[in-house]
Each structure stands twice: as C-alpha cells, then as structure tokens.
C-alpha positions as CSV (number, residue, x, y, z in Angstrom):
1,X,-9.7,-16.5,-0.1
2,X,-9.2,-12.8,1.2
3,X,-8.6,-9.5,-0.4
4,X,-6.2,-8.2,1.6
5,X,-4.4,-9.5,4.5
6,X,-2.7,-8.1,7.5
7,X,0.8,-10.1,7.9
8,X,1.6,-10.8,12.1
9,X,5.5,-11.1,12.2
10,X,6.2,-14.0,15.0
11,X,8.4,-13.0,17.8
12,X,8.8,-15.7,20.7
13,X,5.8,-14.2,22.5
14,X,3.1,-14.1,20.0
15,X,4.6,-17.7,18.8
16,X,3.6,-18.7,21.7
17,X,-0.2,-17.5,21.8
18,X,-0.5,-18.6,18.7
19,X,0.5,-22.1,19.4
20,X,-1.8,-22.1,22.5
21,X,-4.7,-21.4,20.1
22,X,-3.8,-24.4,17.9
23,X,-2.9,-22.5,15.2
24,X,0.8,-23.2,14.5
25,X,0.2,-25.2,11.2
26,X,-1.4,-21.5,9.9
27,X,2.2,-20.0,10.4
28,X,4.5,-19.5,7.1
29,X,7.2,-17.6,5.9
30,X,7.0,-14.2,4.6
31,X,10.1,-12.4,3.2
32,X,12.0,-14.8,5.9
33,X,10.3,-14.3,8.7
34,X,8.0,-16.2,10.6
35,X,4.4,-14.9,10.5
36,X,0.6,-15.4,10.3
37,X,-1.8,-13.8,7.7
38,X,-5.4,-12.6,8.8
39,X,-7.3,-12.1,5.7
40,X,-10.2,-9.2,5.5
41,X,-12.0,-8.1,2.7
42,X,-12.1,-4.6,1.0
43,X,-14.6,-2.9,3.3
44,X,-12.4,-4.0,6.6
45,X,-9.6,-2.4,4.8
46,X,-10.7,0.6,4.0
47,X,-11.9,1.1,7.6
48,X,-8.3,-0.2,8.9
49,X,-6.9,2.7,6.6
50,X,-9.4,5.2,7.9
51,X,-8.6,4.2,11.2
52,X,-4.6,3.9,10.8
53,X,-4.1,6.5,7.6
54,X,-0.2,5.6,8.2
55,X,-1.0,2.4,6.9
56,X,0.7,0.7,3.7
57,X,0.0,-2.6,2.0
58,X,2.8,-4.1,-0.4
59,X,2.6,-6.1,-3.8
60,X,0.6,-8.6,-2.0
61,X,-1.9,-6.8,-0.5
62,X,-0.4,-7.1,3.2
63,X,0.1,-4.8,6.1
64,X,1.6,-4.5,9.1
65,X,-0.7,-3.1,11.8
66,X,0.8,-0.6,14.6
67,X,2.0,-3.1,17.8
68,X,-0.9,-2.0,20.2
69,X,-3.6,-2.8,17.0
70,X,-1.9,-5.7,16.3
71,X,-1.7,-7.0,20.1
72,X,-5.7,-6.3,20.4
73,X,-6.2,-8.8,17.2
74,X,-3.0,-12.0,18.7
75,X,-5.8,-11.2,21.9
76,X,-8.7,-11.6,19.5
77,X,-7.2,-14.6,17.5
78,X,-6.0,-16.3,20.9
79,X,-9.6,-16.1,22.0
80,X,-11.2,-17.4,19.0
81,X,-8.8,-19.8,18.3
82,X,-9.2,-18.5,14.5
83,X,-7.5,-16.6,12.5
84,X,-10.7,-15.6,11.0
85,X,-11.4,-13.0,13.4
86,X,-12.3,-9.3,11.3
87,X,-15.9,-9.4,11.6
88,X,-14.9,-9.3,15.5
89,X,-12.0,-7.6,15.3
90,X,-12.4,-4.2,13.1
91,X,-14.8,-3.4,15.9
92,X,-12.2,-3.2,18.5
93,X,-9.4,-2.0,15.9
94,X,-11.7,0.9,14.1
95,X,-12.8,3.5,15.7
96,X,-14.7,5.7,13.6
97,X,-14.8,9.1,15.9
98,X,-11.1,8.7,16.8
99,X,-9.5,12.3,15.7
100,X,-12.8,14.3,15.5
101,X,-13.4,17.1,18.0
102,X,-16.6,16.6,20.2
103,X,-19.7,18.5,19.4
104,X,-21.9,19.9,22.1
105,X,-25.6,20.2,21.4
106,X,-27.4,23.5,22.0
C-alpha cells in the first residue's frame, strides 16, 4: 500500500484510456467523482512538490497534479497498462533544473 497517492478525476476521455489499458476495475469513487489513484511513496512526493510547489494533498494524502503532468502520467499508465507507473513516471514529471538560471563555465 502507498504513502501518498495522486487522485486522476475521469472525464470521458481519460475513461476511455484507461479502459483501453484494462484498468477499469481500478477506477472508484472519490468525493463523487470518478477517478483512479496512482500511489508513490514519500521520496516521489517530495520530488512532485519540488517539482510543482503549487501542489496540495488533502486528509488522505492525495493530489491533484496540473493537466499537462497529469496527461504525461494517463500516457504513462496507458502504456504500461499499470497504474504502478512512479518509478517511470517521476522521471518524465520531475525535473530537477526547471526554474534555475543556467550557469556558464569559465
């Protein structure tokens, strides 16, 4: 069992990925809405908040990632045909230079 888990809220377009990767029996209902949970462990979230510092979890230890983050991990999960996906996917969702300035070598 995870740690922490990053909630996907199902409209009819991710529904449908997710179905196509088999994985429709993982979707459940969170505060009435359709969704899928991707579980990650402490170390993936604290890179997913370095990475997004807007980033909130609730009383369960859920987020919402921002739409383009979270289309990148429906791409991963599609895939994989997983929803155990964050050893693969907080390499494509965290990047550890974004926001620092370039430094030239003299």
């Amino acid at each position: 069992m995870a740690d922490f888990y990053i909630n996907i809220i199902m409209d009819d377009e991710k529904l449908k990925k997710i179905e196509a990767a088999g994985l429709a029996d993982q979707i459940q209902e969170i505060d009435g809405k359709k969704a899928v949970q991707v579980g990650m462990n402490k170390k993936d979230k604290k890179k997913l908040c370095k990475g997004f510092p807007d980033l909130t979890f609730d009383s369960a230890d859920a987020c919402v990632l921002p739409e383009d983050a979270e289309n990148t991990l429906i791409g991963i999960i599609q895939d994989m045909g997983t929803l155990d996906v964050m050893k693969v996917a907080i390499t494509k969702l965290y990047n550890p230079l974004a926001g620092k300035s370039i430094r030239s070598v003299a």
